[in-house]
C-alpha positions in Angstrom: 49.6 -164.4 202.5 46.1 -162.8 201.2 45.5 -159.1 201.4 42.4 -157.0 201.4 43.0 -152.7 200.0 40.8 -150.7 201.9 40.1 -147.0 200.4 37.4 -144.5 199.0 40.0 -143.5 196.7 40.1 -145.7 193.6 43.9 -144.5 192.1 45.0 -145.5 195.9 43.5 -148.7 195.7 45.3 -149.3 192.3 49.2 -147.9 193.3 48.6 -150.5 196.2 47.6 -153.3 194.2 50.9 -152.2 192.3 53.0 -152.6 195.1 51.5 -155.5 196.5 51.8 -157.1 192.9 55.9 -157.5 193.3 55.9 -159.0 196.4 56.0 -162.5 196.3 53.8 -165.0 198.0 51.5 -162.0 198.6 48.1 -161.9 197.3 45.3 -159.8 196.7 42.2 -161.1 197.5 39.7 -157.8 197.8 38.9 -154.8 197.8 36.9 -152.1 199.3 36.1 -148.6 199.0 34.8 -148.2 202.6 35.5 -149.4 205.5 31.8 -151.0 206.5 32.2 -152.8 203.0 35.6 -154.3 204.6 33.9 -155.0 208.3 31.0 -157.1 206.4 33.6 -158.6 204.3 35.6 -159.8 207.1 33.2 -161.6 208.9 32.7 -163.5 206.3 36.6 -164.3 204.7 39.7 -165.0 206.4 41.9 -162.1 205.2 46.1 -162.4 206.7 46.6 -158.7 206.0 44.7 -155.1 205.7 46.0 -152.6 203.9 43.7 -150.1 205.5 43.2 -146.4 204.9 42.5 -144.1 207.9 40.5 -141.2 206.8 37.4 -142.2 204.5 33.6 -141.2 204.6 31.5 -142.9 207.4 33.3 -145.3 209.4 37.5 -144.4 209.8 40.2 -146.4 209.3 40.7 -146.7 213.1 37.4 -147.3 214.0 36.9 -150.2 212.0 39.8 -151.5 213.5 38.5 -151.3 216.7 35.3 -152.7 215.7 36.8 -155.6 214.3 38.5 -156.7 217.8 41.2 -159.2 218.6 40.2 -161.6 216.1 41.7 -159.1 213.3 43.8 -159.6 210.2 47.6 -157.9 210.6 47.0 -154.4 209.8 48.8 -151.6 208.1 47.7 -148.4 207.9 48.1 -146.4 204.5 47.4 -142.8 204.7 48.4 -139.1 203.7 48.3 -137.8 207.6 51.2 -138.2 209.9 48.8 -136.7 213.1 47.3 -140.9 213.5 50.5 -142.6 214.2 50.6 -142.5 218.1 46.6 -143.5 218.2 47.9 -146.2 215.5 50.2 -147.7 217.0 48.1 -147.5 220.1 46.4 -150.1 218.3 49.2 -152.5 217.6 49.1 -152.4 213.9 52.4 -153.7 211.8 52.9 -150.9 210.3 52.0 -147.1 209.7 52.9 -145.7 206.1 52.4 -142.4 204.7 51.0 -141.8 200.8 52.6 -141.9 198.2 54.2 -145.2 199.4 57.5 -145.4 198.5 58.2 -149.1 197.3 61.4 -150.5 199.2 59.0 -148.8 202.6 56.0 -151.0 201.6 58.7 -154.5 201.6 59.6 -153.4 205.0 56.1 -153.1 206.3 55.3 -156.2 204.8 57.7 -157.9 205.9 57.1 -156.7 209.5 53.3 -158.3 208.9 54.9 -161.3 207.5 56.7 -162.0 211.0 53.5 -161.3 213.2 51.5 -163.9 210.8 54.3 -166.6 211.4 54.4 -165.8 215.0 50.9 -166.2 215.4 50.5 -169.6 213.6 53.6 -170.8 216.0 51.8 -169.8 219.1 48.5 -171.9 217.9 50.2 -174.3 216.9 51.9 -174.4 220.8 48.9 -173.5 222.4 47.8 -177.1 222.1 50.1 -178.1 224.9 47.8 -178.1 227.9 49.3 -180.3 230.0 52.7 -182.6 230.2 52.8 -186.0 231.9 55.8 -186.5 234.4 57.4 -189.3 235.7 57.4 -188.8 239.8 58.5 -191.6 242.2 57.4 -193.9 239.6 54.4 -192.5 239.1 53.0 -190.5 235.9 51.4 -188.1 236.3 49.6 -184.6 234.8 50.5 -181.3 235.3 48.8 -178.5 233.7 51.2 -176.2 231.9 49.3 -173.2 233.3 50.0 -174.3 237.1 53.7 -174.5 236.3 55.8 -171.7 237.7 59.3 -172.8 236.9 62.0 -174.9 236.8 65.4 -175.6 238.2 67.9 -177.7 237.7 69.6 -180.7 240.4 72.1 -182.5 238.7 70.3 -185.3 237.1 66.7 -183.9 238.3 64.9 -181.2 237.2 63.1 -179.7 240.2 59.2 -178.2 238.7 57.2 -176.2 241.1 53.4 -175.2 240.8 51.8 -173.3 243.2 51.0 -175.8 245.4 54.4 -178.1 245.7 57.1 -179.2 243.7 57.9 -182.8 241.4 61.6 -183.9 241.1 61.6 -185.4 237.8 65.0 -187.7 236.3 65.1 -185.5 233.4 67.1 -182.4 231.8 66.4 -178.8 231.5 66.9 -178.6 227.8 64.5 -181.5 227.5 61.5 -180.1 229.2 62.7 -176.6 227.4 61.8 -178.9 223.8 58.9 -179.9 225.1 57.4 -177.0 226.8 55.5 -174.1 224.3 58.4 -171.4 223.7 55.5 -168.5 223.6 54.9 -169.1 227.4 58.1 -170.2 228.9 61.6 -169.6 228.9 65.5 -170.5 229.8 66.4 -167.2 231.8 69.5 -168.9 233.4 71.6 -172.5 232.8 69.2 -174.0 235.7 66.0 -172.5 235.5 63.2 -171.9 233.0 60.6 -169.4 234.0 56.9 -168.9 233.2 56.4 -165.8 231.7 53.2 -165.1 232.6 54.2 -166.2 236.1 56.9 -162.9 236.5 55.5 -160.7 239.4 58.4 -158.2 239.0 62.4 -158.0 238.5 64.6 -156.7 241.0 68.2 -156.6 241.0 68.8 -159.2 237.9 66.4 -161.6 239.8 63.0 -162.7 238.7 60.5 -162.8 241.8 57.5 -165.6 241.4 55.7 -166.2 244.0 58.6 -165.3 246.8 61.2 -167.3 245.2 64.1 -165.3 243.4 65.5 -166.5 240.3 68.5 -165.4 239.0 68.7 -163.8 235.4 71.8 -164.9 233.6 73.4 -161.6 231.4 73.3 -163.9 228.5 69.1 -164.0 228.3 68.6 -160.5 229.3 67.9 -159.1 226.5 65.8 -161.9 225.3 63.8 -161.8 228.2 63.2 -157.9 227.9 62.3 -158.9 223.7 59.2 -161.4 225.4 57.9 -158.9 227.9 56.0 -155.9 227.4 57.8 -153.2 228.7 56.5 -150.1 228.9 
């Protein structure tokens, strides 16, 4: 995992390349002194993780983060002021952590970035899965993972309904469940998967898509609240 240091101040830049120095697998790559120096840098390296100060001359900390858009290295914020962490945060960074950094703090943030990273290379790696071919009356045939809703199983069948109708397929749930991307759908019950992205609401331990009500086993509750973004 590469970093870049971001920070007008020169000592700063030099206690985090410190810390960054005994953490394994985590390397330096740059440096900058200001954050337009970073923006012009980034479009032109793939960085993993930004070690980014908030208040410096010209362009903030936050600003450049916002400039840089989705397509952004992980990004922890190193600063002296605790009045940025709710507009931080605001911007889904790792990690917020106040100067001086205390060592064991810096690990923890780290290792928070370390997660997202993984995470991220998991769901492009998934993201590949467009479609799956079924076998349907003896037929095969290709559904689009984005038009599938869910899925329920019928004894030796799994039942999987898009939008438009549903296949009965001579398969199991855990199979599809191995097949299917984990980022975009999951086992919310012993006989039905779910697309997340699909979920209209929750009421009363049921999952509504499209009219039909799913049941939500006690058992995945609480991984299903993990995936969703509650508010």
């Amino acid at each position: 995992m590469n970093c870049l240091i971001v920070d007008d101040n020169k000592l700063a830049r030099t206690a985090m390349k410190q810390l960054a120095s005994h953490v394994d697998q985590l390397q330096v790559t740059a440096e900058c002194s200001s954050a337009m120096e970073a923006y012009n840098l980034l479009q032109k390296e793939k960085i993993d993780l930004l070690l980014l100060d908030i208040e410096m001359p010209g362009m903030s900390g936050l600003e450049l983060t916002r400039n840089l858009g989705k397509k952004r290295p992980v990004i922890i914020f190193t600063t002296v002021n605790k009045d940025y962490a709710v507009e931080a945060f605001e911007l889904n960074v790792a990690d917020y952590l106040i100067k001086p950094v205390n060592p064991a703090r810096f690990i923890q943030a780290v290792e928070k970035a370390r997660e997202i990273i993984d995470s991220n290379l998991r769901e492009l790696q998934v993201s590949d899965t467009e479609f799956v071919f079924i076998r349907d009356n003896g037929i095969l045939k290709r559904i689009r993972t984005e038009d599938i809703l869910f899925m329920e199983a019928m004894g030796d069948y799994v039942k999987l309904f898009t939008a438009q109708k549903f296949h009965a397929i001579h398969t199991t749930l855990k199979a599809l469940e191995e097949k299917l991307p984990a980022t975009r759908f999951m086992r919310v019950h012993r006989s039905y998967i779910v697309a997340l992205d699909k979920i209209e609401s929750i009421e009363d331990g049921q999952i509504i898509i499209q009219k039909n009500a799913i049941p939500v086993a006690e058992t995945y509750k609480n991984a299903l609240n993990s995936k969703l973004n509650l508010l």
